[in-house]
PDB file as gemmi writes it, atoms N, CA and C in Angstrom:
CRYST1    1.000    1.000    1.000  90.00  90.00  90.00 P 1                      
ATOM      1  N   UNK A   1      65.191  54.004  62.232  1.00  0.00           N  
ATOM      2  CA  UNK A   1      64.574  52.725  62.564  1.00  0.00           C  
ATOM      3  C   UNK A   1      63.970  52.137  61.285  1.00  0.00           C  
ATOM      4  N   UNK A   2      63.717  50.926  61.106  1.00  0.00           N  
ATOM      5  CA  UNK A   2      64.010  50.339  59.917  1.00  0.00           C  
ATOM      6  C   UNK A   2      62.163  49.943  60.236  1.00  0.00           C  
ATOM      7  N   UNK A   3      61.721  50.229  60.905  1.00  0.00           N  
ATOM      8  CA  UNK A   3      60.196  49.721  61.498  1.00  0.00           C  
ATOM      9  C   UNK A   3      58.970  50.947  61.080  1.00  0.00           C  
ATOM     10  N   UNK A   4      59.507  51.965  62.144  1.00  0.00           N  
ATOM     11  CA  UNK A   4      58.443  52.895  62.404  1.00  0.00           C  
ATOM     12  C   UNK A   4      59.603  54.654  61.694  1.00  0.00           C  
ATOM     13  N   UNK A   5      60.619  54.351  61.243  1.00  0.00           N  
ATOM     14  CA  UNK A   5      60.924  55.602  60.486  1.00  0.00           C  
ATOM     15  C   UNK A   5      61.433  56.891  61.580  1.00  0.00           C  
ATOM     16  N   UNK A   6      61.936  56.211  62.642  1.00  0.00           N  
ATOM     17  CA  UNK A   6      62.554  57.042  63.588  1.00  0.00           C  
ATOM     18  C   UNK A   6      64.018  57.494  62.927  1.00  0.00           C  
ATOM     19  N   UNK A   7      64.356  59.187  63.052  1.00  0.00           N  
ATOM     20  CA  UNK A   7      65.651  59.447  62.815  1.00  0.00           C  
ATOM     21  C   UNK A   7      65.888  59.924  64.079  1.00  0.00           C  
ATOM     22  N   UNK A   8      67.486  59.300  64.810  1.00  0.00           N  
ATOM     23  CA  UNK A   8      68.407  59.704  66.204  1.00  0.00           C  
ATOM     24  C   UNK A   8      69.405  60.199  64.924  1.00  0.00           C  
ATOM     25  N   UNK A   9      69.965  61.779  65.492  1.00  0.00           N  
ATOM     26  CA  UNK A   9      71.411  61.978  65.109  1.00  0.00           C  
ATOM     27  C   UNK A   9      72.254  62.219  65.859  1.00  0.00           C  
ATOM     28  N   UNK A  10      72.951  61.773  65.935  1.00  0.00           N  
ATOM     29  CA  UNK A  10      74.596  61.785  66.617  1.00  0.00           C  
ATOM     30  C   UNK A  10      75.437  62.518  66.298  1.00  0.00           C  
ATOM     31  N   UNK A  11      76.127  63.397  66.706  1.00  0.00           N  
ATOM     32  CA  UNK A  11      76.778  64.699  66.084  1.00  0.00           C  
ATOM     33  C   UNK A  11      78.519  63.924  66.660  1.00  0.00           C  
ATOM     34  N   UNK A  12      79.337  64.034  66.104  1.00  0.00           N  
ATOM     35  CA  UNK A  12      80.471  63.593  66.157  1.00  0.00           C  
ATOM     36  C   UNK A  12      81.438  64.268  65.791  1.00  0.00           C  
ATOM     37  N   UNK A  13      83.001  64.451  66.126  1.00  0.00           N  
ATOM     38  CA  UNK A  13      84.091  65.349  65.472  1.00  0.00           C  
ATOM     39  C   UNK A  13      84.797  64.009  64.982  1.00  0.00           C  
ATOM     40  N   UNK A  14      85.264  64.164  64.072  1.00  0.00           N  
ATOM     41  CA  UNK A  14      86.442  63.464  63.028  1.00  0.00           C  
ATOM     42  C   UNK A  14      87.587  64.003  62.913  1.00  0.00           C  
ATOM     43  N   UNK A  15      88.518  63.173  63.459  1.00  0.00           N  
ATOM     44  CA  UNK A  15      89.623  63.449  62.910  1.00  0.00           C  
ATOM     45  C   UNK A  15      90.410  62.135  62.440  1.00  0.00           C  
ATOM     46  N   UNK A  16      89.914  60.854  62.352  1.00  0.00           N  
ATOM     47  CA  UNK A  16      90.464  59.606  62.483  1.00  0.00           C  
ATOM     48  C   UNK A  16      89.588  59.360  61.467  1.00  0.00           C  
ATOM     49  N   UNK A  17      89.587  59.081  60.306  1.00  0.00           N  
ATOM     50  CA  UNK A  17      88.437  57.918  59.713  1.00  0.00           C  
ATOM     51  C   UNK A  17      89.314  56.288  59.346  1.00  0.00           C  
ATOM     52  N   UNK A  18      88.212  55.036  59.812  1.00  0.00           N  
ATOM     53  CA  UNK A  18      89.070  53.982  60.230  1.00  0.00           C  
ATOM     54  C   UNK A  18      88.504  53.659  58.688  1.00  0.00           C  
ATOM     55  N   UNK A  19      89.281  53.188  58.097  1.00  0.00           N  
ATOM     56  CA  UNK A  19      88.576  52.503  56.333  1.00  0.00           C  
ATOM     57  C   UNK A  19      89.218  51.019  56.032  1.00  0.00           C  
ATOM     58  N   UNK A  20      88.219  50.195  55.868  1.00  0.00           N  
ATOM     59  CA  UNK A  20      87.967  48.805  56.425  1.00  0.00           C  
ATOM     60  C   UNK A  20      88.813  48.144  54.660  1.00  0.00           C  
ATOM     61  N   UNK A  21      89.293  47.994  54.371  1.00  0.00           N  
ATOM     62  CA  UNK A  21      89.975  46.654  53.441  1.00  0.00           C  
ATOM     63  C   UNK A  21      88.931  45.319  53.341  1.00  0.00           C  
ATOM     64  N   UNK A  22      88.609  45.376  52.122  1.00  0.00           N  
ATOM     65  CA  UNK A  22      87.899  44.442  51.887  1.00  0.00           C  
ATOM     66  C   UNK A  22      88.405  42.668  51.910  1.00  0.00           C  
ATOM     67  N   UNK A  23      87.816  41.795  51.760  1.00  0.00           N  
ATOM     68  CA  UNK A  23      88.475  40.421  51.909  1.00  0.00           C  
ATOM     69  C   UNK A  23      89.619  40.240  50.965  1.00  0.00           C  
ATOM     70  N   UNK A  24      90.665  39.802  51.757  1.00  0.00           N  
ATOM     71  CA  UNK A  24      91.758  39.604  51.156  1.00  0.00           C  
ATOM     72  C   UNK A  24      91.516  39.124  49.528  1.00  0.00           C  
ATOM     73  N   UNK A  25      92.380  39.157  48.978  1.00  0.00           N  
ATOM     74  CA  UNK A  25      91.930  38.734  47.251  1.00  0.00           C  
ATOM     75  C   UNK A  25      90.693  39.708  46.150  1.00  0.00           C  
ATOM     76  N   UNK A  26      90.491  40.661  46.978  1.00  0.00           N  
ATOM     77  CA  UNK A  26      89.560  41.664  45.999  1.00  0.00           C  
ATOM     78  C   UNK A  26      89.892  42.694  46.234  1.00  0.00           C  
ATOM     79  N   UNK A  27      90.907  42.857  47.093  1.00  0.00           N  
ATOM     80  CA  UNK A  27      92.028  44.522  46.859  1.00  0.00           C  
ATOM     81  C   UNK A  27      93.004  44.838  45.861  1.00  0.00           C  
ATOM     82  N   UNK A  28      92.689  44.403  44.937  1.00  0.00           N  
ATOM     83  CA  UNK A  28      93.790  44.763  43.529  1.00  0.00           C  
ATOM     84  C   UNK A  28      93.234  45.814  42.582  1.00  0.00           C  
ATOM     85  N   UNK A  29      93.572  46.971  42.872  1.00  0.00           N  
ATOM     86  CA  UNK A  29      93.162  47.848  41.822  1.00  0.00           C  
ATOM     87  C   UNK A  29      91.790  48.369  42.973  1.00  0.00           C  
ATOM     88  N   UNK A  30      91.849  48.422  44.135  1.00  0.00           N  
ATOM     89  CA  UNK A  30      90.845  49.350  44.951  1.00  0.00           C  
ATOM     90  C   UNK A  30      91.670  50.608  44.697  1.00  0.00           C  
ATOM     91  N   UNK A  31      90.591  51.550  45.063  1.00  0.00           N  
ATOM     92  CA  UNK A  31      90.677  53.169  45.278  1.00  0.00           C  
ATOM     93  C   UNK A  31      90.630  53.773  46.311  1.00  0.00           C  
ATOM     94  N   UNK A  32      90.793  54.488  46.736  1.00  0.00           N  
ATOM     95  CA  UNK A  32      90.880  55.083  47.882  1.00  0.00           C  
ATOM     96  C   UNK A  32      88.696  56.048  48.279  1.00  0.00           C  
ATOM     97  N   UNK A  33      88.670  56.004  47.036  1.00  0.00           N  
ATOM     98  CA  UNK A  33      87.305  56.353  46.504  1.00  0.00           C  
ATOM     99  C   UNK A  33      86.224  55.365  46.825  1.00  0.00           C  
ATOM    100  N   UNK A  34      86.805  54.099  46.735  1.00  0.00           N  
ATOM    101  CA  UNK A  34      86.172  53.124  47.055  1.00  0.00           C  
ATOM    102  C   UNK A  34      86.144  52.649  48.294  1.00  0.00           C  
ATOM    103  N   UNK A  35      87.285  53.055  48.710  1.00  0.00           N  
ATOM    104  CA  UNK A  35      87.042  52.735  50.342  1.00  0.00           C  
ATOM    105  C   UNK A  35      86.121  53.681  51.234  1.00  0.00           C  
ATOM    106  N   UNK A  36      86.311  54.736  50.573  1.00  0.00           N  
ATOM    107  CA  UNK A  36      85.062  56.219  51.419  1.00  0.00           C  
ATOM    108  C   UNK A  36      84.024  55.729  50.990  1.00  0.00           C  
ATOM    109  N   UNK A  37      83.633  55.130  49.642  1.00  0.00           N  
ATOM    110  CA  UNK A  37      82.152  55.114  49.493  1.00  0.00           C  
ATOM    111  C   UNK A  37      81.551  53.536  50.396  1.00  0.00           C  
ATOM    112  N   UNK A  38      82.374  53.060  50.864  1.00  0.00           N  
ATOM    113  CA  UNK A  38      82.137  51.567  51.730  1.00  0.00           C  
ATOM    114  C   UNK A  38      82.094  52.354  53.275  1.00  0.00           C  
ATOM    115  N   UNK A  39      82.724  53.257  52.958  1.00  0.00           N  
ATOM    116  CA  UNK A  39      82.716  53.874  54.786  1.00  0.00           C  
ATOM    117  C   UNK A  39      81.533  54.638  54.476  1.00  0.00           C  
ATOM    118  N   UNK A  40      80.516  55.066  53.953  1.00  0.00           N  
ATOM    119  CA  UNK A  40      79.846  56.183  53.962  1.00  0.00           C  
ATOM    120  C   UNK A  40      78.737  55.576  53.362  1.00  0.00           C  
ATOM    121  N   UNK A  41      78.769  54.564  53.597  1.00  0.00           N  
ATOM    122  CA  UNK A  41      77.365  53.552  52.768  1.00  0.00           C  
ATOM    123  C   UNK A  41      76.307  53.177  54.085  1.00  0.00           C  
ATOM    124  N   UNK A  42      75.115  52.885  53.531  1.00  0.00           N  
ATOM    125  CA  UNK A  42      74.340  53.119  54.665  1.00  0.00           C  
ATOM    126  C   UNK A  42      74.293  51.006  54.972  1.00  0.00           C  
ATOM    127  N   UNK A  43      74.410  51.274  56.007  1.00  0.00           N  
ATOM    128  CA  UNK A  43      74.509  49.686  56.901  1.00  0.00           C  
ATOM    129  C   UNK A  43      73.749  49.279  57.903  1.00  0.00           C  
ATOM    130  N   UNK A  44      73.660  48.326  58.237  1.00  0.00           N  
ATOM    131  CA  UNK A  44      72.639  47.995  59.282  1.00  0.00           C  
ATOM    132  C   UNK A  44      73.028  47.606  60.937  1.00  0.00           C  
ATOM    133  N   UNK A  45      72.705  47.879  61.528  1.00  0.00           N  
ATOM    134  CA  UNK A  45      73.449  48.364  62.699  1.00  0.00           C  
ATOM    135  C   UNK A  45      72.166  47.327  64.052  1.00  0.00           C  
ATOM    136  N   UNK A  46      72.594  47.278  65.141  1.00  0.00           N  
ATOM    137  CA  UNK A  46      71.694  46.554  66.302  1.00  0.00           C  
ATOM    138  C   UNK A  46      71.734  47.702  67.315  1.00  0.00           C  
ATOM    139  N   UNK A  47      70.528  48.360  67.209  1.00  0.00           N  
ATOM    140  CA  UNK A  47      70.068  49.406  68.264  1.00  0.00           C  
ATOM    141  C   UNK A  47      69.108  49.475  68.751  1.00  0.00           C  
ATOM    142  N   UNK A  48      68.681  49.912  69.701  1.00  0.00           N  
ATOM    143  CA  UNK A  48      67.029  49.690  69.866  1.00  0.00           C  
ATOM    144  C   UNK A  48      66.539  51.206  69.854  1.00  0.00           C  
ATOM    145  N   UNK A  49      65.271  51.491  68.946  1.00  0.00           N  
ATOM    146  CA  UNK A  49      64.776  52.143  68.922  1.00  0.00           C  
ATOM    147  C   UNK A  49      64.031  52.686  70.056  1.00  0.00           C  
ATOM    148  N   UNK A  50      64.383  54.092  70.287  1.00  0.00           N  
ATOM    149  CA  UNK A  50      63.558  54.841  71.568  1.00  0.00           C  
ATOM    150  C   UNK A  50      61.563  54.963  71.370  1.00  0.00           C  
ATOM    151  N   UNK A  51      61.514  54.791  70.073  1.00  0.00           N  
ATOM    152  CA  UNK A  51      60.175  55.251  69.819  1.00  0.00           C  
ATOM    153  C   UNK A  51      59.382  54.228  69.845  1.00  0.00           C  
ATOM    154  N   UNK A  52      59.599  52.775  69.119  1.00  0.00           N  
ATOM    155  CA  UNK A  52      59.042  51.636  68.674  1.00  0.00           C  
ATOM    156  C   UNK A  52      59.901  50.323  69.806  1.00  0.00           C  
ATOM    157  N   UNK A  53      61.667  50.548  69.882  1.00  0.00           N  
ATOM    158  CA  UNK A  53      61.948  49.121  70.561  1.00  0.00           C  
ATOM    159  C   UNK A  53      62.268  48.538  69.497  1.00  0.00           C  
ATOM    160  N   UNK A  54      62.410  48.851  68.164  1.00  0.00           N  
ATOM    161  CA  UNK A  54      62.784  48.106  67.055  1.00  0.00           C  
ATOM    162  C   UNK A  54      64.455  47.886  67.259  1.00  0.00           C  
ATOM    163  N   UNK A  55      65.087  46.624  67.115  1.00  0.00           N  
ATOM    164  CA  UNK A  55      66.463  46.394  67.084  1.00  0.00           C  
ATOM    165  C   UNK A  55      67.006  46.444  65.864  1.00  0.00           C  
ATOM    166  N   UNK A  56      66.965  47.073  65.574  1.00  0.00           N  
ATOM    167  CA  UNK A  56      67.435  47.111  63.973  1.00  0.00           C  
ATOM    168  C   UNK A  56      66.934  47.832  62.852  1.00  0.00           C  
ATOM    169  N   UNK A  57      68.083  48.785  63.013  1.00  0.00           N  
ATOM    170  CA  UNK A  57      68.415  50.366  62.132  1.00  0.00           C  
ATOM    171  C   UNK A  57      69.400  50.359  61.134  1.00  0.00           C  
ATOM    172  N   UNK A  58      68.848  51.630  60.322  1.00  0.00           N  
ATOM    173  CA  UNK A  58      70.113  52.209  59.279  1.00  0.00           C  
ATOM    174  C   UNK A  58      71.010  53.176  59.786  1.00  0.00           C  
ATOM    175  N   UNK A  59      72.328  53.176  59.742  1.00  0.00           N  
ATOM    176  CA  UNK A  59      73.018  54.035  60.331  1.00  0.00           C  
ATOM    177  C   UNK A  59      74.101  54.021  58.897  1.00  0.00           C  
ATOM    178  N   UNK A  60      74.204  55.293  58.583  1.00  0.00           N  
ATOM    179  CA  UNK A  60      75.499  56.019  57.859  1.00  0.00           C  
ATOM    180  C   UNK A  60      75.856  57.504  58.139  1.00  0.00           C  
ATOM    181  N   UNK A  61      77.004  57.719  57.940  1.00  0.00           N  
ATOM    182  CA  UNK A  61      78.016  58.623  58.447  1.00  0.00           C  
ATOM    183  C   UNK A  61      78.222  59.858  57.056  1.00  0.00           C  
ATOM    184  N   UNK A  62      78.345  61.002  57.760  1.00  0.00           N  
ATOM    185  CA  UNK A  62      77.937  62.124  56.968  1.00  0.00           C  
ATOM    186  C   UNK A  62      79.302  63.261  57.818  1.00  0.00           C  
ATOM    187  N   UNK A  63      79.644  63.632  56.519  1.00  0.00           N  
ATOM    188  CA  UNK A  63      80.570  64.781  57.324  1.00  0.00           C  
ATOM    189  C   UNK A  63      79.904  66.174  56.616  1.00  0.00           C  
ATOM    190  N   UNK A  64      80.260  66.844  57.924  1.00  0.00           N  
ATOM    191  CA  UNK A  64      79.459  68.408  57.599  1.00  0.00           C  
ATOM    192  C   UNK A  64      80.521  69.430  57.079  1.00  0.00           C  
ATOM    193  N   UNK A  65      82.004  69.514  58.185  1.00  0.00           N  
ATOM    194  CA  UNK A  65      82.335  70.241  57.638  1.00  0.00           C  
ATOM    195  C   UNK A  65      83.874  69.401  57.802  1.00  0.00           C  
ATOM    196  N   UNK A  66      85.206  69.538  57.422  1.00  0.00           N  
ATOM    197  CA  UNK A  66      86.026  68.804  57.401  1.00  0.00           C  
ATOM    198  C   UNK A  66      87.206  69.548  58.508  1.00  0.00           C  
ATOM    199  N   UNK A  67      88.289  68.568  59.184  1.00  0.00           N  
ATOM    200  CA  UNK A  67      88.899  69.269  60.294  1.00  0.00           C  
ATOM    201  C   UNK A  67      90.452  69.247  59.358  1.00  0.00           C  
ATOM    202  N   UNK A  68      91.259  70.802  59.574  1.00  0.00           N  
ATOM    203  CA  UNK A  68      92.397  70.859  59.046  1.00  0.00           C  
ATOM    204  C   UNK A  68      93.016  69.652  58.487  1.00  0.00           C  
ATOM    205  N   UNK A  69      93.146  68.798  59.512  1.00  0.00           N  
ATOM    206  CA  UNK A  69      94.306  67.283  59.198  1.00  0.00           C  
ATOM    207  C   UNK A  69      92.940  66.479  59.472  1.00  0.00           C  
ATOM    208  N   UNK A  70      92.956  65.099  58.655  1.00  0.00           N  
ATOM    209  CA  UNK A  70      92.031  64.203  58.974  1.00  0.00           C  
ATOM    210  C   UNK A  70      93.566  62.692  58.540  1.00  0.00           C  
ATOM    211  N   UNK A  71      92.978  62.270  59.279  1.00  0.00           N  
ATOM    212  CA  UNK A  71      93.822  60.910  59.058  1.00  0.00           C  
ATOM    213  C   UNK A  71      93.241  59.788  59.032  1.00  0.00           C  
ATOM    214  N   UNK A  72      93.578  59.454  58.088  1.00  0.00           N  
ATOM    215  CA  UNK A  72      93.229  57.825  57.497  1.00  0.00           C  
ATOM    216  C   UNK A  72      93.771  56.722  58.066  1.00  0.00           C  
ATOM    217  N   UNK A  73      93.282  55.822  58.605  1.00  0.00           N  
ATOM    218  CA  UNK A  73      93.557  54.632  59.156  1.00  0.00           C  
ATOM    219  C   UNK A  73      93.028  53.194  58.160  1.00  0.00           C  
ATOM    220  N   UNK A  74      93.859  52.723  57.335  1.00  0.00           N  
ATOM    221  CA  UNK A  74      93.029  51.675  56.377  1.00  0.00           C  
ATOM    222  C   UNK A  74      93.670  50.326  57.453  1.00  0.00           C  
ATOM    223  N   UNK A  75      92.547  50.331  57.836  1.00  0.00           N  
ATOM    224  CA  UNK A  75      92.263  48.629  58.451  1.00  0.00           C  
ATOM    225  C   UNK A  75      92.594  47.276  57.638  1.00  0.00           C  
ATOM    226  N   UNK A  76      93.746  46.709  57.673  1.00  0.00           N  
ATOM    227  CA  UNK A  76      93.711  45.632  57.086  1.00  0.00           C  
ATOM    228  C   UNK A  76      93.543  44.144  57.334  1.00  0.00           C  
ATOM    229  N   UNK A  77      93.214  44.306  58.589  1.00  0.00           N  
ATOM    230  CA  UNK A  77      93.319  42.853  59.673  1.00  0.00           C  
ATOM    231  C   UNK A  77      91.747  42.707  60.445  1.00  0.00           C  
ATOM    232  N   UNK A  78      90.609  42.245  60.225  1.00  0.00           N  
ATOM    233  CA  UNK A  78      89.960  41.512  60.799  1.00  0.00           C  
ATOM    234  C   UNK A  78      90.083  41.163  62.432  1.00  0.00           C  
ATOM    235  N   UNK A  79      89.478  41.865  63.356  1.00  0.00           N  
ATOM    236  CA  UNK A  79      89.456  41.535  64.308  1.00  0.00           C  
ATOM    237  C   UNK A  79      89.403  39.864  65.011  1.00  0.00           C  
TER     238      UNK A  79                                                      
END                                                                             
């Protein structure tokens, strides 16, 4: 929580990571390095805090341990 300093963790399995393509015209010479560190960057998210009611948190993604096959999904299309 971005208010009162509440940490929720969410425990999750991976086997899909979705990696987002930046705006068309600034993908020339991206990395694949660069796309994990945009997936794994801390962002701001609309949640409501259990402790305070605050709508608005930091949420980033952490892997603990890694699964045999992981597959990459690079997103190139904008919903």
């Amino acid at each position: 929580c971005t208010q009162c300093g509440n940490v929720t963790l969410c425990v999750e399995l991976f086997y899909v990571l979705s990696l987002s393509l930046p705006p068309e015209g600034t993908v020339k010479g991206l990395s694949t390095q660069e796309l994990f560190d945009s997936f794994f960057s801390i962002s701001n998210q609309d949640f409501k805090c259990q402790k305070c009611g605050n709508e608005t948190c930091h949420a980033h993604h952490k892997i603990s341990a890694l699964p045999r096959i992981l597959v990459l999904h690079i997103k190139r299309f904008e919903p």
